[in-house]
C-alpha positions as CSV (number, residue, x, y, z in Angstrom):
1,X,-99.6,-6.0,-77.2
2,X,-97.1,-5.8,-74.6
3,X,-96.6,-2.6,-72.3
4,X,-93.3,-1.6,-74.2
5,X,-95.4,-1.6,-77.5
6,X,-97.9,0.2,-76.2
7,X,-95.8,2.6,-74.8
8,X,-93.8,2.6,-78.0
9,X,-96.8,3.1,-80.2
10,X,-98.3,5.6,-77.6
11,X,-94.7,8.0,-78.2
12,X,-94.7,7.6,-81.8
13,X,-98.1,8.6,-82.9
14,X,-97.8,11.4,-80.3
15,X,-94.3,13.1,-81.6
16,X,-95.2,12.0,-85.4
17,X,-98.9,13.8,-84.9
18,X,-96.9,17.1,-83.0
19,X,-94.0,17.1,-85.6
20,X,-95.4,16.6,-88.5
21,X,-99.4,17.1,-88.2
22,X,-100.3,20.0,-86.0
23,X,-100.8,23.1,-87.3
24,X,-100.8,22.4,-90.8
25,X,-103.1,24.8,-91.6
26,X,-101.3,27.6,-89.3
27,X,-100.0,30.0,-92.3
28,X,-100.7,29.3,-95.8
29,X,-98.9,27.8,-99.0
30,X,-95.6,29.1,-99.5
31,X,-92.6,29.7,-102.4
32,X,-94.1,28.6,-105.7
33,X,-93.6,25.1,-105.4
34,X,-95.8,24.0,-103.0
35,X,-99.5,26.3,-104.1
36,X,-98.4,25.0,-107.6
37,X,-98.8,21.5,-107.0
38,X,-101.9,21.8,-104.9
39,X,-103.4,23.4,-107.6
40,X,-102.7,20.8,-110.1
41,X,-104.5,18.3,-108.0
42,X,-107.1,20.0,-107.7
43,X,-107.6,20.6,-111.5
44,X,-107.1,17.2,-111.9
45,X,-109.6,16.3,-109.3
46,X,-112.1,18.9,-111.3
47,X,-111.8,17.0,-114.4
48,X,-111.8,13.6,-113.1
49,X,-108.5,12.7,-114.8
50,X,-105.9,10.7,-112.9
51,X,-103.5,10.7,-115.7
52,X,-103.1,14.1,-117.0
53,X,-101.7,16.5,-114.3
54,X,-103.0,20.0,-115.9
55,X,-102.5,23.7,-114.5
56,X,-104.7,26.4,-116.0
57,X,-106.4,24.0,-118.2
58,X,-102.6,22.5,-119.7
59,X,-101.2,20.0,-119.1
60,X,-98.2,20.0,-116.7
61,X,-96.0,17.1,-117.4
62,X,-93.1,18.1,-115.0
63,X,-94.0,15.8,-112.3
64,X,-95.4,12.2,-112.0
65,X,-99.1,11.8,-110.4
66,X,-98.3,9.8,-106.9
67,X,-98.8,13.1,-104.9
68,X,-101.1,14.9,-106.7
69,X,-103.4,11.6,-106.5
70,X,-102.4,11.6,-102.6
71,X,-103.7,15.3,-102.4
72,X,-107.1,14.5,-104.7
73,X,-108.1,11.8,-102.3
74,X,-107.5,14.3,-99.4
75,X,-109.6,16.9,-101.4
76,X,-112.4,14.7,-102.0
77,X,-112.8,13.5,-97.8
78,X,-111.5,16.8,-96.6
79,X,-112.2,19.3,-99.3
80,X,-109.7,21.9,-100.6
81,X,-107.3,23.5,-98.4
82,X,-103.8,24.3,-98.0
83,X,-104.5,22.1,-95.0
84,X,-105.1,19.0,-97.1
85,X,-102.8,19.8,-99.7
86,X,-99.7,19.1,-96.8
87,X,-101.8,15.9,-95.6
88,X,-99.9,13.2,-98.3
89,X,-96.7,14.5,-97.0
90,X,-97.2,14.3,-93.3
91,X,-99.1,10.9,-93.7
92,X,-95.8,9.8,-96.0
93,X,-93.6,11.0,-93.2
94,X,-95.3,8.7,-91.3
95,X,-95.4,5.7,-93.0
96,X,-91.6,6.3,-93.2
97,X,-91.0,6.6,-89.4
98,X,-93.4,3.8,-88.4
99,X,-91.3,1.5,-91.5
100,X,-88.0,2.2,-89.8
101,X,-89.7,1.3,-86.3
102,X,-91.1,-1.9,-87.6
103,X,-87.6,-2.4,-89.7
104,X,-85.5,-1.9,-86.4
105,X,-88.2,-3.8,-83.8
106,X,-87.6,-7.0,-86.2
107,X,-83.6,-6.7,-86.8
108,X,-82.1,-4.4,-84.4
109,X,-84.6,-4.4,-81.6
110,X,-84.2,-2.8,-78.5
111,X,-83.3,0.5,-80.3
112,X,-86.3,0.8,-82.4
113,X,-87.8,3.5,-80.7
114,X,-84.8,5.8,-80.5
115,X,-84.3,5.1,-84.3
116,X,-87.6,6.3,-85.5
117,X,-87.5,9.2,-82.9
118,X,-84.4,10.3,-84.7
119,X,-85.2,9.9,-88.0
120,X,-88.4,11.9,-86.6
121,X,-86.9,14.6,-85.5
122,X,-84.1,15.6,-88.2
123,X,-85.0,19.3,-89.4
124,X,-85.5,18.1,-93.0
125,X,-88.0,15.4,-92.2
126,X,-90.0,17.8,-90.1
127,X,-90.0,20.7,-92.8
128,X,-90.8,18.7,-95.7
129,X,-93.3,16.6,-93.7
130,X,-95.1,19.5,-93.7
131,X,-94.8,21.0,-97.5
132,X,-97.0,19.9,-100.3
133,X,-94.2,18.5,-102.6
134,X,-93.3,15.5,-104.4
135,X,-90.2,15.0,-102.1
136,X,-91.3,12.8,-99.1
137,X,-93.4,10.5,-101.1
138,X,-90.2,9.7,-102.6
139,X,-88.1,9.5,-99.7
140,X,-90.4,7.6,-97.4
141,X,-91.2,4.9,-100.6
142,X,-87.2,5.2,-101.4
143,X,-86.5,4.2,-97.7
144,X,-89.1,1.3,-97.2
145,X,-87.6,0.1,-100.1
146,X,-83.8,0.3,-99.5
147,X,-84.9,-1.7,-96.0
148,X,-87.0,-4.3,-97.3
149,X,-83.6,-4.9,-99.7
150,X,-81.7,-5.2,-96.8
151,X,-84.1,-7.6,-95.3
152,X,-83.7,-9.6,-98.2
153,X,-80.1,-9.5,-97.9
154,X,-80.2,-10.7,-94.7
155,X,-82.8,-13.1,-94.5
156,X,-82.3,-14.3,-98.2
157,X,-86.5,-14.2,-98.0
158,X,-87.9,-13.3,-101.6
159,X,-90.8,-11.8,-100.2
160,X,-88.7,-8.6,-99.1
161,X,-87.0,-8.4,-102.5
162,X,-90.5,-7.7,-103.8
163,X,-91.4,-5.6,-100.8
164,X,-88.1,-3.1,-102.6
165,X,-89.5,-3.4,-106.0
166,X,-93.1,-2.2,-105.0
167,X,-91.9,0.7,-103.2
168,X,-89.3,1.5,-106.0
169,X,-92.4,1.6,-108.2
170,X,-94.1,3.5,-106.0
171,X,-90.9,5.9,-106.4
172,X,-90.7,6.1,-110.0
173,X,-94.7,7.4,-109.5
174,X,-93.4,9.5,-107.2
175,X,-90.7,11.8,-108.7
176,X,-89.5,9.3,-111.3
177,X,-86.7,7.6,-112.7
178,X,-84.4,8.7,-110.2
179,X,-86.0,6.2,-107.4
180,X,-84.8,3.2,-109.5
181,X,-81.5,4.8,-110.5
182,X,-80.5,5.6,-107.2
183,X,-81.6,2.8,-105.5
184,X,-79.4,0.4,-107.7
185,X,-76.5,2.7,-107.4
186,X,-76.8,2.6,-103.8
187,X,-76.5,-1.1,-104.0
188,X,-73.7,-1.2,-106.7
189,X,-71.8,1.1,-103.8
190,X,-72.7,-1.3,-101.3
191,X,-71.5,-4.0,-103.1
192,X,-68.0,-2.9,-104.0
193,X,-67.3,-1.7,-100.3
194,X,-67.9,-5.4,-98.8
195,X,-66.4,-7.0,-102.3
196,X,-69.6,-9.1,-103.0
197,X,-70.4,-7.8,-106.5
198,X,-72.8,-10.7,-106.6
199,X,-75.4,-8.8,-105.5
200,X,-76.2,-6.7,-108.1
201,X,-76.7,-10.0,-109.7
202,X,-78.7,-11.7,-107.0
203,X,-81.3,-8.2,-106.7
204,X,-82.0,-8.7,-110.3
205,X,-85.1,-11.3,-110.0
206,X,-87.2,-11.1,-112.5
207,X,-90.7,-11.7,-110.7
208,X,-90.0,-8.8,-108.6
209,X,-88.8,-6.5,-112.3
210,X,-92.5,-7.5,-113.4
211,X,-94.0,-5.9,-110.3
212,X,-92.2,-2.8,-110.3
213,X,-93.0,-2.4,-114.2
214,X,-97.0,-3.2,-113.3
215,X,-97.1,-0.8,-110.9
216,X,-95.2,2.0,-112.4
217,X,-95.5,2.2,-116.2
218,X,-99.2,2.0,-116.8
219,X,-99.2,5.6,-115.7
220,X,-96.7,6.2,-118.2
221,X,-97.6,4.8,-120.7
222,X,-101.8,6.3,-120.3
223,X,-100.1,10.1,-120.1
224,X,-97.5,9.6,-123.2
225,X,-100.5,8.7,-125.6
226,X,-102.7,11.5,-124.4
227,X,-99.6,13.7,-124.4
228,X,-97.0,13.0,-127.2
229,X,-94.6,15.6,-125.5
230,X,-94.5,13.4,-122.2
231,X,-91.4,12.0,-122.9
232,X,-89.4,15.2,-124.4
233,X,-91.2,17.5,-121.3
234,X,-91.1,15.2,-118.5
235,X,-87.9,12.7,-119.1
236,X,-85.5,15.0,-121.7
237,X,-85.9,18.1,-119.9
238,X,-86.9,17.5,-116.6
239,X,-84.7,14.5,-116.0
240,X,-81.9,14.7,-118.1
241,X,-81.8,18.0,-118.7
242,X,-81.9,19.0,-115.1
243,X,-79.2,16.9,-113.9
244,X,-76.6,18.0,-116.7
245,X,-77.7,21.2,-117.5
246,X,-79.0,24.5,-115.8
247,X,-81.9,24.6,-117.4
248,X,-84.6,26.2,-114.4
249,X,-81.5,28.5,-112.6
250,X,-80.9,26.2,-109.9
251,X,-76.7,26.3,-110.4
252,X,-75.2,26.2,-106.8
253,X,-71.4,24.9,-106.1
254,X,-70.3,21.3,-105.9
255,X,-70.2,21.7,-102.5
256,X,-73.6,22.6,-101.6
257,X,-75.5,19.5,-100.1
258,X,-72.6,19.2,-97.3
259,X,-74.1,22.0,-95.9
260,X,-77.6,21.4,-96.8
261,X,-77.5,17.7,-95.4
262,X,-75.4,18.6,-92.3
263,X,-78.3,21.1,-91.8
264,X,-81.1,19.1,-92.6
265,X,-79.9,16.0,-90.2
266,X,-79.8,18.9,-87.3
267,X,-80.3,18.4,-84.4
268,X,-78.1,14.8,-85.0
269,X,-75.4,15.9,-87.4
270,X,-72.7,15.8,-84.9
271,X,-73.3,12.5,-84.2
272,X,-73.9,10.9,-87.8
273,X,-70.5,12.4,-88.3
274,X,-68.8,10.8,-85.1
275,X,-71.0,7.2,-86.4
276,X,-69.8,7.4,-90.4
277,X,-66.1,6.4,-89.6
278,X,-67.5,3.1,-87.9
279,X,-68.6,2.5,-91.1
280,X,-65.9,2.9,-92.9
281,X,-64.1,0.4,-90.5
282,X,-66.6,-2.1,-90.7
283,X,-66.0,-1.5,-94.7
284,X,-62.6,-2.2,-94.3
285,X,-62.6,-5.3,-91.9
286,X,-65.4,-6.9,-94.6
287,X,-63.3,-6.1,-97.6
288,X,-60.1,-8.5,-95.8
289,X,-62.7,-10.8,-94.6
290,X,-64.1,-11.2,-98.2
291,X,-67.6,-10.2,-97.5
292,X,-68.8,-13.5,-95.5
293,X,-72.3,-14.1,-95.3
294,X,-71.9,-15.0,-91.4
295,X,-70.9,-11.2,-91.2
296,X,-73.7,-9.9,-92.9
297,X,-75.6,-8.4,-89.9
298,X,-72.2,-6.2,-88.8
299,X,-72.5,-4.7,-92.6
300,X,-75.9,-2.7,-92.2
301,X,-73.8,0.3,-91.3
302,X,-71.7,0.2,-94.3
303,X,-74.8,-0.1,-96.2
304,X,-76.5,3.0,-93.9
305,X,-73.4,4.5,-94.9
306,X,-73.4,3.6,-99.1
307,X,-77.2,5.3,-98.6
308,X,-75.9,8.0,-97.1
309,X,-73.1,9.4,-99.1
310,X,-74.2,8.0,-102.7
311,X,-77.2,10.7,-103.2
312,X,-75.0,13.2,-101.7
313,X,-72.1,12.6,-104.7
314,X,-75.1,11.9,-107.5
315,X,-76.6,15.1,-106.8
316,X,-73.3,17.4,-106.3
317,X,-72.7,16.1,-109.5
318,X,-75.9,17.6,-111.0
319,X,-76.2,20.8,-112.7
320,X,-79.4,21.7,-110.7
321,X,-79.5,21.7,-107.2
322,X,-82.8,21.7,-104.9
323,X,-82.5,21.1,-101.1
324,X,-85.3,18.6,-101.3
325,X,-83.4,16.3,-103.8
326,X,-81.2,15.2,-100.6
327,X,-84.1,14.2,-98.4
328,X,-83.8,10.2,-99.3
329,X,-80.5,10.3,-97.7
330,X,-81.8,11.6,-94.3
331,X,-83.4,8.4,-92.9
332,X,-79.5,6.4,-93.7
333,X,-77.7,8.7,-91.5
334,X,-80.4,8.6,-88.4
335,X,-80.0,4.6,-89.2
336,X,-76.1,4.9,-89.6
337,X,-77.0,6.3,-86.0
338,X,-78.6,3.7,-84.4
339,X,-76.3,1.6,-85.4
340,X,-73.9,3.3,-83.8
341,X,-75.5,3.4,-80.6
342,X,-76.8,0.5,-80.9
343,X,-73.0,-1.4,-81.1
344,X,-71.6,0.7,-78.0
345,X,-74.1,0.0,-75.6
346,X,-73.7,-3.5,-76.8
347,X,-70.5,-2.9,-75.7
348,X,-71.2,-1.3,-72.2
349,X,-74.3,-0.6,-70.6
350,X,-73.8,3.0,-69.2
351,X,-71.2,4.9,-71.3
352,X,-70.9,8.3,-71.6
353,X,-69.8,10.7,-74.7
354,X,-66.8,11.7,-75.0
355,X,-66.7,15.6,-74.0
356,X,-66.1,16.9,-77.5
357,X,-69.1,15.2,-79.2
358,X,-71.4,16.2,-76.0
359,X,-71.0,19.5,-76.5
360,X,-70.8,20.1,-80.3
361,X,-74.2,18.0,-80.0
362,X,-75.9,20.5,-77.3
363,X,-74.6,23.4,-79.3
364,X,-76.8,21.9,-82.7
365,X,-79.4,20.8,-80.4
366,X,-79.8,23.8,-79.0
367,X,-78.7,26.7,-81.6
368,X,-82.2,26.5,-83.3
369,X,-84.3,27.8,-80.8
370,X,-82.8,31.4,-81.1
371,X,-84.3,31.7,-84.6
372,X,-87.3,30.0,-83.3
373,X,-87.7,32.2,-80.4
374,X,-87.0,35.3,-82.8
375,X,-88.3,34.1,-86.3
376,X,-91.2,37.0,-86.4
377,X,-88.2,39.7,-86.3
378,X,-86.0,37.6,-89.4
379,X,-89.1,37.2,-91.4
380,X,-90.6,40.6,-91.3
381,X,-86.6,43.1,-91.1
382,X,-84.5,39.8,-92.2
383,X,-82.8,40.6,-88.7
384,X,-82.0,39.5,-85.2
385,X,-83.6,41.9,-82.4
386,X,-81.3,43.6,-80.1
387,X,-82.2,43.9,-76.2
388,X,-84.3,41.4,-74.4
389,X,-86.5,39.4,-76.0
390,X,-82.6,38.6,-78.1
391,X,-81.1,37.9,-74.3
392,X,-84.1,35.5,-72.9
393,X,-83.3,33.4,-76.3
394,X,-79.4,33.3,-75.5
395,X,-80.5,32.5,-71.9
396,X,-83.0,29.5,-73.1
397,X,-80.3,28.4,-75.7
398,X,-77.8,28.3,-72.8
399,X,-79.9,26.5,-70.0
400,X,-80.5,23.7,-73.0
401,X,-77.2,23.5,-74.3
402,X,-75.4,23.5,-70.7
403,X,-78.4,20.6,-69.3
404,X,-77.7,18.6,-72.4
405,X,-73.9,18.5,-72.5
406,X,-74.0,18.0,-68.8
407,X,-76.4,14.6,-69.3
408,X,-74.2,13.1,-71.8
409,X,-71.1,13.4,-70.3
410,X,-72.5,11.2,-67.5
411,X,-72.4,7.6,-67.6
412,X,-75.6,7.3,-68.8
413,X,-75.1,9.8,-71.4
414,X,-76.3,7.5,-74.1
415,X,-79.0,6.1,-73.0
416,X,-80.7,9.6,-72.4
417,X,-79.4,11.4,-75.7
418,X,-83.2,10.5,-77.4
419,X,-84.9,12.2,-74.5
420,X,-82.4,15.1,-74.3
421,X,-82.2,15.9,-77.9
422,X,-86.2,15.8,-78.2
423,X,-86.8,18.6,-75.9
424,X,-85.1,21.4,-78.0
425,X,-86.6,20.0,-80.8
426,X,-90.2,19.6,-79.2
427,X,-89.4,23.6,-78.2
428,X,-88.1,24.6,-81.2
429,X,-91.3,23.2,-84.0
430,X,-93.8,24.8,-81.4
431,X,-92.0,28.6,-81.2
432,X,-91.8,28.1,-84.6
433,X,-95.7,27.5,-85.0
434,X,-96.7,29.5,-81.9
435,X,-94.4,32.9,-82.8
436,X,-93.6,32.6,-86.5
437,X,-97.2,31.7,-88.0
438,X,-98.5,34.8,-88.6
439,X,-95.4,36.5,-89.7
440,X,-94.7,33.8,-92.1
441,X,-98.1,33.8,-93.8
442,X,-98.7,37.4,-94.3
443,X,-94.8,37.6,-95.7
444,X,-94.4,34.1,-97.4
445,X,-97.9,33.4,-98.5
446,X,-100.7,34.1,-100.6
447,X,-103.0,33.8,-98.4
448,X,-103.4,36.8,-96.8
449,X,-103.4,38.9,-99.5
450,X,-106.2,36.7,-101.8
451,X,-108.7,37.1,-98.9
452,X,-107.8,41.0,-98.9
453,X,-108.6,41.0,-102.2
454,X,-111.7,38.9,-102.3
455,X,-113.4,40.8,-99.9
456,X,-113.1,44.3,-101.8
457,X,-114.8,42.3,-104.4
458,X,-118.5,42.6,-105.3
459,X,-118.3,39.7,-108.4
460,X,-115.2,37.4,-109.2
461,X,-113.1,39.5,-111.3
462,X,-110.0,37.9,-113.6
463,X,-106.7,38.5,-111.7
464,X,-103.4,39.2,-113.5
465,X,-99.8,40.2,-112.1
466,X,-97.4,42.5,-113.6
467,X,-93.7,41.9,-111.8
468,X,-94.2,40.2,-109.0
469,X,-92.7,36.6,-108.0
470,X,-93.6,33.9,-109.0
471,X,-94.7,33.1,-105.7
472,X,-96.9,35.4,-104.9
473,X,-98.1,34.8,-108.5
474,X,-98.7,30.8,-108.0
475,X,-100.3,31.5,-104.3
476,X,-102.8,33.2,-105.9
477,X,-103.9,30.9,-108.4
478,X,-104.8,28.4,-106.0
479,X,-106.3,30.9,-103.8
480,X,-108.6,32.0,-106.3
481,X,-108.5,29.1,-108.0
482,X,-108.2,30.7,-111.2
483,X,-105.9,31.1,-113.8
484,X,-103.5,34.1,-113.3
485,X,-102.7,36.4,-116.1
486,X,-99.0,37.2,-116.5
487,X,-98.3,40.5,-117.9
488,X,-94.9,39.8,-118.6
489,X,-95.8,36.5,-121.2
490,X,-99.5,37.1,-122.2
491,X,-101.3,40.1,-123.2
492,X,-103.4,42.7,-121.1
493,X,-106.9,41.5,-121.4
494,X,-109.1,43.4,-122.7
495,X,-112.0,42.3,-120.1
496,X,-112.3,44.2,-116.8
497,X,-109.8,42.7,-113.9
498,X,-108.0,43.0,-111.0
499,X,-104.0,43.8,-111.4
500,X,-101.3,43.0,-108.6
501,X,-98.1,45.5,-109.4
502,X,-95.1,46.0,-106.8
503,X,-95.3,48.7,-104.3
504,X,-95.8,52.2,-106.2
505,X,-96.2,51.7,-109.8
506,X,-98.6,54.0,-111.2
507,X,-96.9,55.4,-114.0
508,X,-95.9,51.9,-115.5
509,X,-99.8,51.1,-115.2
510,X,-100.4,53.7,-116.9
511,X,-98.1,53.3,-119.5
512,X,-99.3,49.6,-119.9
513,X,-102.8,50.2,-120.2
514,X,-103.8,53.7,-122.1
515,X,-106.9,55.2,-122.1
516,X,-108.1,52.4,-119.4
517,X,-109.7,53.4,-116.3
518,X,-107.8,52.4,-113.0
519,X,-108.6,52.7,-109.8
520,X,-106.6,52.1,-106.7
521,X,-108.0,49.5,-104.2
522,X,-104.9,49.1,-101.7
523,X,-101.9,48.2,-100.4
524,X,-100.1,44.5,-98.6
525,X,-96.9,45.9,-96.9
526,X,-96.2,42.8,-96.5
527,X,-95.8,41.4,-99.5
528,X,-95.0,45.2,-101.4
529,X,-97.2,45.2,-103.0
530,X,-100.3,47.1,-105.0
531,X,-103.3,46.0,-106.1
532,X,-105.8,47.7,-109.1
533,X,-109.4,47.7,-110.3
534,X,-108.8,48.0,-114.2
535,X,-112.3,48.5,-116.8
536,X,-112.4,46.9,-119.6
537,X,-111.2,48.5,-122.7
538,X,-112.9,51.2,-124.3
539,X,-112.7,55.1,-124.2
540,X,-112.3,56.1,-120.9
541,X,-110.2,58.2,-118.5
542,X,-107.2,57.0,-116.1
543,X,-107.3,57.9,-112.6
């Protein structure tokens, strides 16, 4: 091992274990999502089924099984936590960075390191690196896939054509159909922009179709015969039926992944914007050219750039709209990036950035570390502070923004934008943990409130809910790791139990539960909320 792959290795595993392991455990599971699907796992790891993902004893066909068996394995060497629930993700946000690395060190070395520090470092990677969700198993198996394509492509060596099928597989296992789907459209993209429709052609070998069916529809095919509403749950409505209709209430405008992905490449969206019109010229010059092979190397950023905008069209174009859905498009545009860089310091050893890009990039760079610095205050009064603690984050903001234009405009501006950008993002994930933990479990979690509960209790007692989100409603459940009664779809049971009711809802109670006795336990400001002792039923008086 030389000293620049030590040192490579040595940066890697310590901003990948900062950004995307430590403090995991720091506030618990949050929205609905995420304590939904650690829950499933863990039923399924109760039962010792691996092919039926089941909530509350039924089966939950939204999803395919490649996380929850990620999170099962973590159960059984860790145990359960909201801790090892986020492990699959962090570990897949890993693999992803260290593939890109590998990817770059073999076909566009000398900027490997910058191009998995990128990819690293962009705000969606980091979040979802850290959320127990189907999402980056998808991406990271989606991107190790779309570059062992290109590897093919470029070296014309079958083994790399298999290397895309496998992880394609892995994809479909993942989140489903879409990994396939997208990847080809990606390709067909790709193809028409350097005029070699050939391709699609080519990527069709049929030894590498076989390995992606092995290693995908097994599973499939086990859960439809022990489920004969797999395919109408899972495919019909949660495929097909999300993408043209709005079947779950996730309707947002045409528009909405520009912002979302401009977001979620931060603190690098600037310059993945300043990169893409290289592509487009390289697109053009290939097109007169005809596609030649012997240019094949100068198309990887129309290719980075195919990957880029093709999920960003597909999924404007669905009816349901998730920010997570982008997050396979992320790793193209820190690629399209490298590329980028990669060409003009190829082109001049110290150059610096022009003045305009310097300092829209300090601004992005920079910008998040006021909510960082003051996320306690817009968690807990959805507000920014006035006074000092909202002047010390302007300062901060300003000292970064002002030291990181100033670097770039110099002729070495390039060569330092990696170490530049890193700080505010190195700043930014640690306020975040340091000064927003505790206000983001006791407002966004279950946590908090589940261990209020538990210790007022002198035996387990059934739980239900009566209007409260689903959130708080989900949290609990794998808290207490016990089926939630829903007031609103089931009925009141008739057994004593513990009831969770918005803030100051006694008479409603009362009118849902006559003749019961109910006592009053206390209060989560928080999370607004109430929570009950009810008997069981039987002649008795309300208090």
């Amino acid at each position: 091992m030389t000293n620049r792959t030590r040192t490579d290795s040595l940066l890697l595993a310590g901003f990948c274990a900062f950004l995307f392991f430590y403090g995991l455990d720091q506030f618990g599971l949050i929205g609905a999502d995420e304590p939904r699907y650690a829950q499933v796992a863990r039923e399924m790891l109760e039962r010792h089924d691996w092919v039926t993902p089941v909530l509350g004893g039924q089966p939950w066909l939204e999803k395919p099984p490649l996380y929850y068996w990620q999170a099962m394995l973590a159960y059984k060497i860790f145990g359960v936590s909201d801790w090892a629930a986020r492990l699959p993700s962090a570990l897949d946000a890993t693999f992803l960075v260290l593939g890109i690395y590998l990817f770059l060190r073999r076909f566009r070395r000398g900027l490997e390191l910058d191009g998995a520090l990128i990819t690293a470092s962009c705000a969606g990677i980091v979040g979802y690196a850290r959320a127990a969700s189907m999402d980056m198993a998808l991406s990271a198996a989606f991107t190790i896939g779309m570059l062992g394509w290109w590897a093919w492509r470029e070296t014309g060596k079958k083994i790399h054509l298999l290397l895309f099928y496998a992880c394609i597989g892995l994809g479909m296992l993942a989140k489903g159909p879409v990994a396939p789907f997208l990847a080809f459209l990606v390709i067909a993209v790709y193809a028409g922009a350097v005029g070699n429709f050939r391709l699609i052609l080519r990527t069709l070998w049929l030894p590498a179709i076989f390995l992606l069916c092995a290693l995908a529809l097994p599973w499939y095919f086990a859960v439809q015969m022990r489920n004969p509403s797999f395919f109408q749950e899972f495919i019909v409505e949660h495929n097909l039926g999300r993408f043209s209709q709005n079947l779950y209430h996730h309707t947002e405008p045409i528009w909405y992944y520009l912002p979302v992905t401009a977001l979620a490449l931060v603190p690098w969206t600037a310059f993945v914007i300043a990169a893409f019109p290289q592509s487009v010229g390289a697109s053009r010059q290939q097109r007169k050219s005809s596609g030649a092979e012997s240019d094949v190397e100068d198309q990887f950023g129309v290719f980075a750039g195919c990957w880029l905008i093709v999920p960003v069209v597909f999924f404007s174009i669905s009816q349901s709209k998730l920010p997570g859905y982008i997050l396979p498009a992320l790793p193209a545009g820190a690629l399209l990036l490298t590329d980028y860089l990669r060409q003009r310091l190829q082109r001049s050893a110290t150059e610096s950035v022009a003045s305009w890009l310097a300092l829209a990039h300090a601004l992005l760079a920079a910008a998040p570390i006021i909510p960082a610095l003051l996320i306690a205050n817009l968690i807990m009064q959805h507000r920014l502070p006035a006074g000092q603690r909202m002047l010390l984050a302007l300062a901060v903001t300003f000292v970064l923004c002002a030291g990181i234009a100033l670097t770039l405009v110099r002729k070495t501006g390039l060569k330092m934008l990696r170490f530049v950008t890193l700080i505010p993002v190195v700043l930014t994930v640690g306020a975040v943990l340091k000064l927003g933990s505790g206000a983001l479990d006791q407002k966004l979690s279950a946590r908090p409130l589940a261990r209020e509960i538990a210790s007022m209790e002198t035996h387990p007692l059934p739980l239900a809910v009566s209007h409260v989100s689903r959130e708080l409603e989900y949290g609990l459940t794998f808290y207490r790791n016990q089926s939630t009664i829903n007031y609103q779809f089931q009925r009141t049971p008739e057994e004593e139990h513990l009831l969770i009711t918005p803030e100051n809802s006694q008479p409603e109670i009362a009118k849902l539960l006559p003749g019961r006795r109910i006592s009053y336990l206390g209060h989560n400001a928080p999370q607004q909320v109430d929570y009950y002792w009810v008997a069981a039923a039987g002649p008795a008086s309300t208090q």
